[in-house]
Residue, then its C-alpha position, 0 to 999 in steps of 0.5 A: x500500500x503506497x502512504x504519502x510522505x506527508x502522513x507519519x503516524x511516528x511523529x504524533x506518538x513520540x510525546x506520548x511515548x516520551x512521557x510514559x515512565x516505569x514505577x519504582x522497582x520496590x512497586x508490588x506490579x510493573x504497572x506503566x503509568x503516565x507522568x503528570x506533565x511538571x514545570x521543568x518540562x513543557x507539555x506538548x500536545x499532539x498536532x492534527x492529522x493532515x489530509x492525505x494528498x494521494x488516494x492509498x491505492x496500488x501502484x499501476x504501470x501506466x503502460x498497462x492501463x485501461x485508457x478510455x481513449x478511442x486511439x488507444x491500442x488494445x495492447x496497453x490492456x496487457x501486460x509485459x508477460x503476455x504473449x500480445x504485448x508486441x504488437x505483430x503484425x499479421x495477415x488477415x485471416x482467410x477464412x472460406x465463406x460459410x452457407x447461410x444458415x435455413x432456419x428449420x429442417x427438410x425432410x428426407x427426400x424420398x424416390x418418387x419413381x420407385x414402388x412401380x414393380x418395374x414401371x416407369x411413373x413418368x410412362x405413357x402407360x402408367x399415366x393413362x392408367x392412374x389418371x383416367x377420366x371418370x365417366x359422364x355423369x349429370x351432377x348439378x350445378x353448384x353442387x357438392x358433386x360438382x366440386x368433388x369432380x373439380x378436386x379430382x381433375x385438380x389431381x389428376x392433372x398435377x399428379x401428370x404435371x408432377x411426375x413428367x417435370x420431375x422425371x425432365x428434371x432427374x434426366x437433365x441432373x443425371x446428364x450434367x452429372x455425368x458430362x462434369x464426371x466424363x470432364x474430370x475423367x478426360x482432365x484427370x488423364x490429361x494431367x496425368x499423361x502431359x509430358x514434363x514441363x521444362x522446369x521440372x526437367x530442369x529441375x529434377x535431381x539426376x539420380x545417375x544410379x543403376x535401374x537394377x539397383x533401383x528395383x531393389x536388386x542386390x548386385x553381385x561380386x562380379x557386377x560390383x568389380x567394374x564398379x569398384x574398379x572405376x570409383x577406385x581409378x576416380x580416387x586415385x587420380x583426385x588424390x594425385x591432382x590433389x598433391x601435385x597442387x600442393x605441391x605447386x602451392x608449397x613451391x610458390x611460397x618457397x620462391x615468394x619466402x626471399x622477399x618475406x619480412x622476418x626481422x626488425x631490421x628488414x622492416x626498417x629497411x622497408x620502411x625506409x625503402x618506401x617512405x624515406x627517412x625524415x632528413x630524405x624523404x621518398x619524392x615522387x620526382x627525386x629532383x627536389x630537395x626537402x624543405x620543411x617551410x616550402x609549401x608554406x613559404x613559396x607555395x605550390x611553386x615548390x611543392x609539385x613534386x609532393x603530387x603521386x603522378x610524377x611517375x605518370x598514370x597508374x595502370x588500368x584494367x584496360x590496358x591490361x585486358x589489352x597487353x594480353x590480347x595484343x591490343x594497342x592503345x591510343x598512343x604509339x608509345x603504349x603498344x612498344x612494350x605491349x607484345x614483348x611482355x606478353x611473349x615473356x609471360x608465355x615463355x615463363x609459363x611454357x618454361x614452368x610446364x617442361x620445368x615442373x616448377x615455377x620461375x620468376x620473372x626476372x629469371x624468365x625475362x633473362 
């Protein structure tokens, strides 16, 4: 239960509590009395209750309120542990129409043509039988017998209109039956003998097995020694491939492990090579001397030589895929070099065939 700051029930008790004093020890009983307030010590009453500005109710998470907002989200009105406190989106659900709901029940229907004994109800024949006129007789006019006459044809002639439209309308359900059966039939086996469909040809998974070993037939040793035999000559010549392309590998790093960075003096060296040291540094165009205060001093003027295409441009994709094609530039100076580098290229390579190891290029172009 939450109690306001403000409301300290200690506060008022401490007078009273102060003032109450034990009896002498010598008392017959420990009776707890309380002092009559004296001089030396002032009295003090107890000060009136203040009001209590907050309900005492329950702490509630706002988040898990009710609002009474009508923008409000439902999913405030759970809490954290609830599955719904997320809001996920979710498609709408598809769900088939159902049929309408009759009120009330129909009776069974019943076959009207049966109980002929093998005659047909809506015949010729059996209509003639059961619906035959009566006989001429003089009744009077506006009789009872009259109206009798009248029921009789009334039911004479519904009981013919009756059972001819409803064997029409058992022959015509009988036909649309059987033509949509006959339908699903030529359906059915048109589907089921279409040839296949490019995709699913393409898709298929090649099996690549033998048809005895897909009928569940148990191959015998001398069937299985071809077969042993190919899948032996398959293993041995992947494991050669596989070592002499380690071997290859292994070769490559041996010749590139000359030029590897190992010590510390070696990458000082480097360094130096690249960069320069701080009294000469590395210039692009080597004609330059170094000077702190140049590019400040003189400007631009003498600090061309800072600029990374003093060497000229770098080399492109292109000029590549052209140097190996034989193709040459816009330029004359371009295609000077163009063959003779790639005749070099395949002399080395043509040279690491018949070797059986690699060759650098500096060994190859000399």
């Amino acid at each position: 239960m939450y109690i306001s700051p403000i409301f300290r029930p200690q506060a008022s008790l401490t007078p009273a509590i102060s003032a109450v004093q034990h009896l002498p020890s010598h008392a017959s009983h420990g009776v707890y009395r309380t002092a009559a307030p004296s001089q030396s010590t002032p009295h003090r009453t107890m000060p009136p209750r203040p009001a209590l500005s907050t309900p005492l109710r329950g702490w509630r998470c706002p988040q898990c309120a009710h609002r009474s907002f009508a923008s409000s989200p439902q999913v405030l009105a759970v809490g954290p542990e609830h599955p719904r406190y997320i809001d996920v989106p979710e498609p709408p659900q598809q769900t088939v129409p159902d049929r309408k709901f009759v009120k009330g029940r129909l009776p069974v229907p019943r076959d009207v043509f049966s109980g002929a004994r093998g005659q047909d109800k809506a015949s010729e024949e059996w209509l003639h039988d059961h619906t035959q006129p009566p006989k001429e007789r003089s009744v009077e006019k506006g009789s009872r017998e009259e109206w009798k006459h009248k029921m009789s044809d009334m039911r004479r002639r519904n009981l013919r209109e009756g059972l001819t439209s409803l064997r029409a309308r058992k022959d015509r359900e009988q036909r649309l039956r059987s033509e949509r059966s006959t339908e699903n039939q030529r359906k059915r086996e048109a589907l089921l003998n279409r040839p296949e469909r490019e995709d699913e040809r393409l898709t298929t998974p090649s099996t690549g097995l033998d048809p005895n070993l897909l009928r569940q037939h148990t191959p015998s040793a001398a069937e299985l020694a071809p077969i042993r035999a190919a899948k032996q000559a398959n293993l041995q010549a992947h494991t050669t491939a596989k070592r002499a392309e380690r071997l290859d590998h292994l070769h490559t790093l041996y010749l590139n492990a000359k030029t590897f960075i190992v010590t510390p003096q070696q990458l000082d060296q480097a360094v130096d090579e690249a960069f320069g040291t701080v009294e000469d540094p590395v210039r692009f165009d080597g004609d330059q001397q170094y000077s702190p205060d140049a590019f400040y001093n003189n400007g631009m003027k003498n600090a061309q030589s800072q600029s990374v295409w003093a060497h000229g441009k770098p080399e492109r994709v292109q000029d590549m895929l052209n140097r190996a094609n034989g193709q040459g530039g816009k330029m004359a100076m371009e295609n000077a070099g163009g063959l003779a580098s790639v005749n070099k290229d395949r002399v080395r390579r043509i040279g690491e065939v018949l070797t059986g190891g690699k060759m650098e290029k500096e060994d190859a172009s000399q």
